[in-house]
C-alpha positions, 0 to 999 in steps of 0.5 A: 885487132882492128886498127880505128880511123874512123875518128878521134873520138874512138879513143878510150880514156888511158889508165891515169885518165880513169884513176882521176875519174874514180877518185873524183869528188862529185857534187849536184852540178845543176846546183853550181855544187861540183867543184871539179865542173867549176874548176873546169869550166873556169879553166877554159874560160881563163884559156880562151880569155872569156869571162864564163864557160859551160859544160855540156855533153857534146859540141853538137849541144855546144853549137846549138845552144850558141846559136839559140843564145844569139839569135832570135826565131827568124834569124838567119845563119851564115856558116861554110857549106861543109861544116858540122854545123850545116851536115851533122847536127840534125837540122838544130838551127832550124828545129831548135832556134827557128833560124834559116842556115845560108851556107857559103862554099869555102875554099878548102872551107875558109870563107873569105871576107868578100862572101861574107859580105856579100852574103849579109842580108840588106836591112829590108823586112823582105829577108831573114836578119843575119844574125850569126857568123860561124866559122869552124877551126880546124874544118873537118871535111875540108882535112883538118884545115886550120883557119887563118888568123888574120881572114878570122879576124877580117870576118870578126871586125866586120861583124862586130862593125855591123851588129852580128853575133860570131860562133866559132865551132872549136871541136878541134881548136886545139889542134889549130893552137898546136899547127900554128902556134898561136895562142888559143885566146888568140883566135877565141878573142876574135868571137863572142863564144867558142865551143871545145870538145873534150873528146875529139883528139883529147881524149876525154870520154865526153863533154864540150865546153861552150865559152863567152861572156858571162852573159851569154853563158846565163842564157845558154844555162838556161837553154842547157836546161831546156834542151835536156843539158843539166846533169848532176854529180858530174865530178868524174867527167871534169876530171877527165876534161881537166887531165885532158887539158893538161896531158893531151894538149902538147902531144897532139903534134904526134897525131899530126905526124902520124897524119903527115906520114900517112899522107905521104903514102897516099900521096904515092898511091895517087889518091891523097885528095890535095897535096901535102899543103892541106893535110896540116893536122890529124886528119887525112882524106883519100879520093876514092880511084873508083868512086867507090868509097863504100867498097873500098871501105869493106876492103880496108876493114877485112885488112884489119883497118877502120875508116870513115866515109864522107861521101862516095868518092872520099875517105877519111883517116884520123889520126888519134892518142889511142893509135900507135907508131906500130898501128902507122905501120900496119896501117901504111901496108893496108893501104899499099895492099889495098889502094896499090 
């Protein structure tokens, strides 16, 4: 049986998970008639202290229909080099919204408030108007790095100073909350709208919730419905959210654990990326020793273990509720086996 860490979205919804699923109520969601979707989307929107939420099938949609709802065709959007919104989501802030992307190089993907500054285009017809901040929390391809509080808020009362519209693309939100400690409002306070995802490391099979002001949840409704978002008797999906929020929160320090020890033994093999310090929650990156990580790929499958490549010279592992004390175990050895 193959051991997958390649993401925490490989998981399958547990026995308990599929129970409340099947004995779901559903009612037509595009009519504001599903109980369950409401309870959810009000859940969400009570935990990050925001006045409405949005249900959506994935953080991709989330993010694009946060930057379509603050900003105009034209605009420009600054977010950090390596973030997902920049790599992974097919180019939608040009495609979907008209709007240009400046991306920043962060240090291990936190910007600091200096570049940001920096970055903010003059009032002058010659530039694209910056529109929108986005910052990611925790930063996948920098290793689940969680995002300071206090340089989120920097950032945040800069822009609200100058006009600019924030984004925080919170896929992995909860597992900042659980490596720091802090509230989950603590950080969506500092934005206009926060994107959470259901699936990456909670466990639900799928869906997002995008959170702001009521406001903006009645422009991004609109657009859901533009961009092919509305679905109907959606019952079973807010069922799964909901025992995700309420079963999967608390053990996510598990999946850091497990991250942790993994760490330490890559880090005796001489191809952990950093040290200790940057692996802080369930996200681990291996520097190839070659070069080659598509190689090393191939080996780590033939032993039985599923990774993820990030570039030719990186690997990811991730930590995740469907990936047991025993798999850590097997999986300490593959790596020792192949990388030793």
């Amino acid at each position: 049986m193959m051991i997958d860490l390649r993401s925490d979205t490989v998981t399958k919804p547990s026995a308990e998970m599929r129970k409340v699923m099947y004995d779901a109520e559903v009612g037509d969601d595009v009519y504001g008639e599903d109980r369950l979707m409401n309870e959810l989307q009000n859940r969400v929107a009570d935990m990050l202290n925001k006045e409405a939420a949005l249900f959506v099938p994935s953080g991709t949609m989330s993010n694009q229909l946060a930057i379509r709802s603050h900003t105009k065709p034209g605009d420009e959007l600054i977010c950090e080099y390596n973030s997902h919104i920049f790599n992974y989501e097919g180019g939608g802030p040009a495609l979907l919204s008209g709007v240009q992307v400046h991306p920043l190089y962060g240090d291990f993907g936190i910007l600091n408030i200096d570049q940001i500054k920096a970055a903010v285009r003059p009032d002058d017809h010659h530039f694209a108007a910056t529109g929108l901040i986005a910052l990611e929390n925790t930063h996948n391809r920098a290793g689940g790095v969680v995002y300071p509080l206090p340089v989120i808020e920097a950032i945040s009362n800069f822009a609200k100073t100058n006009g600019i519209r924030t984004h925080l693309d919170g896929a992995r939100l909860m597992n900042a909350v659980i490596a720091s400690g802090l509230d989950p409002a603590a950080y969506a306070d500092q934005f206009d709208s926060v994107s959470l995802c259901l699936s990456k490391g909670l466990g639900a099979p799928i869906g997002s919730i995008l959170s702001g002001s009521a406001e903006f949840i009645d422009t991004a409704h609109r657009f859901r419905k533009v961009f092919g978002g509305g679905m109907r008797q959606v019952g079973s999906l807010a069922a799964a959210g909901l025992y995700a929020l309420a079963h999967h929160v608390e053990r996510l320090v598990e999946d850091h654990d497990r991250a942790k020890d993994l760490a330490e033994v890559c880090l005796e093999l001489g191809v952990l990326e950093h040290d200790l310090t940057w692996t802080q929650t369930n996200i681990v990156l291996l520097a190839c020793p070659e070069g080659d990580a598509f190689e090393l790929e191939a080996k780590f499958e033939k032993e039985g273990l599923l990774v993820s490549v990030v570039s030719e010279k990186r690997i990811r592992l991730v930590t995740h509720l469907d990936f047991t004390d025993k798999q850590l175990e097997k999986t300490k050895q593959i790596l020792k086996i192949v990388l030793g």
